[in-house]
N, C-alpha and C positions, 0 to 999 in steps of 0.2 A: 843166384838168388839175390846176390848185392843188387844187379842192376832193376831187378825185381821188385826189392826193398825202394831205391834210388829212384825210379820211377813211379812211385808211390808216393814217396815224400814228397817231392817234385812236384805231382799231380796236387796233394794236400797243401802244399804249399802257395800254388797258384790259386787253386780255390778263396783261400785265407785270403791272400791278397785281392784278387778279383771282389770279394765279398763287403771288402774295407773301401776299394776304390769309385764302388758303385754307389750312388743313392739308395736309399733302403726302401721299398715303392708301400712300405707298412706306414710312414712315418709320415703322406700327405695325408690332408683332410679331408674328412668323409661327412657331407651335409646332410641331414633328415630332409623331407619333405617337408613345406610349410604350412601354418595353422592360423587362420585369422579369426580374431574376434570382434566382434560390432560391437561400438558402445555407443550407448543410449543414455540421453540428460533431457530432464524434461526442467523448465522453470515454469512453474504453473503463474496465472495472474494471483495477483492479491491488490486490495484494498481496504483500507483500515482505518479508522479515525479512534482519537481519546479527546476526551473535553476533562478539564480539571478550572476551576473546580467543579464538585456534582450539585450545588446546591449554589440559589442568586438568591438575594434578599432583598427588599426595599419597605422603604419606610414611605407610604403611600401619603400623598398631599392631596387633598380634595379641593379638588377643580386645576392641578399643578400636573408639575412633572418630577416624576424620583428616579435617579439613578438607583442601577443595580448596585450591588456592595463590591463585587470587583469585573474586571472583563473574563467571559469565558474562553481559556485559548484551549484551540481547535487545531490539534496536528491530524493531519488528513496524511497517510504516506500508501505510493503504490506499486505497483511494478505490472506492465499492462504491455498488451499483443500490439503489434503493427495495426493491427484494424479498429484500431480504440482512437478515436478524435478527440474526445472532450473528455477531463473530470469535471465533474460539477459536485458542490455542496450546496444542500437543501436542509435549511432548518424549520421545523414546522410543529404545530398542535395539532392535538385529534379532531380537534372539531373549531367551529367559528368562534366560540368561547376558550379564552387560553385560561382561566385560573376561575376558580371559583369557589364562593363558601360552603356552599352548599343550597343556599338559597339565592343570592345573587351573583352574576357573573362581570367578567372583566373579559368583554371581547378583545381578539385580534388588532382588531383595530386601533384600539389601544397601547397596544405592545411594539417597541420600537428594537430593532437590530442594526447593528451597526458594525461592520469589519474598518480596518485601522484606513483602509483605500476607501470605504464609502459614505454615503450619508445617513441619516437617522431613519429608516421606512418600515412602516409598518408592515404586521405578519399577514398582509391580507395580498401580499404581491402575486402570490399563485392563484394563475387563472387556467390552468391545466389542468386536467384529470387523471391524465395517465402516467404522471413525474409524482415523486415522492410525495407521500403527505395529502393531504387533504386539500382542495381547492380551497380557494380563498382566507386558509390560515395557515398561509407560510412562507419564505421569503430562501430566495437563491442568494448565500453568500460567496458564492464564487464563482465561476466558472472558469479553467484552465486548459488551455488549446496544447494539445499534445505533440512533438517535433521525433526526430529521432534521437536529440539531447535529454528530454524531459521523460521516456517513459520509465525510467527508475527515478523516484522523486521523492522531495518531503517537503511539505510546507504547513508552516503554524501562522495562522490569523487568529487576532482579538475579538470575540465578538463583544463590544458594549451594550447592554441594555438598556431600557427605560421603558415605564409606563407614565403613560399621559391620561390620568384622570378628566383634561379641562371639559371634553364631549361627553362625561358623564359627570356631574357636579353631586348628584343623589345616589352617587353609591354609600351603602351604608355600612360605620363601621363594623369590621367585622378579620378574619384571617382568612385569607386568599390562596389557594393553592391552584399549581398545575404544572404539566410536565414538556417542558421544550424539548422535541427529541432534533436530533443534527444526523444526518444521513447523509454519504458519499455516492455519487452513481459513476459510473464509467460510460462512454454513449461512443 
């Protein structure tokens, strides 16, 4: 029975050891299957202007010329696709008369715009139909050539005003109203 017992332990023994000297094959790592997910970002275009102030004034001179009481600045900012060449800003009136009392008018013609890069010209520069604004009562302050540097952008131009009474010397006194609108297009 000793040798019994003896050969038992012996066996238990060697196990033990066999069990400790081995790698333990529980203890490698075991990978799942893999799971992908798409991600999607869109940046949409935008285009945007603010004019401040909302309101020009002038103190009109008969047969003269009046500045406006300050310049209106015009931040235009965008963010536009590869297939966009140009911004352009168009400032323009409803019709060939920009301001009026109600009885007498103060055409376009009249009306002078002016960005800090250009000269004094009248709101009659649009001779297009299909561009902002109304024909022949409104004038392009910008136009901006688009690179692969410039299509996230911001740019603030002055616009100067003035009306020039001298081609109308018989308007009669009176308060003058009308609404300059400034519009961005993307081409």
């Amino acid at each position: 029975m000793l040798n019994q017992k003896s050969l038992f332990l012996g066996t238990v023994c060697a196990l033990v050891l066999f069990a400790f000297s081995t790698p333990v094959s529980f203890a490698q790592a075991l990978n799942s299957n893999t799971a992908s997910v798409t991600l999607n970002a869109t940046l949409g275009e935008a285009l945007t202007i603010s004019a401040t102030p909302n309101a020009v004034n002038f103190a009109l001179v008969s047969g003269g010329v009046a500045a406006g009481s300050a310049p209106v600045a015009i931040t235009t900012t965008w963010i536009l696709g590869s297939g966009r060449a140009n911004v352009v800003l168009d400032a323009y009136f409803a019709s060939a008369n920009a301001l009026t009392s109600g009885t007498a008018n103060i055409p376009t013609s009249a009306v002078l715009g002016q960005v800090t890069t250009g000269t004094p010209t009248t709101f009659t520069a649009f001779t297009q139909t299909a561009a902002l604004g109304t024909a022949g009562a409104g004038l392009t302050l910008f136009t901006q050539s688009l690179s692969s540097t410039n299509r996230s952008s911001t740019r603030t131009d002055n616009l100067n005003l003035e009306i020039d009474l001298s081609s109308i010397p018989q308007l009669p006194s009176a308060t003058y109203t009308g609404t300059l609108t400034i519009q961005a297009q993307a081409l």
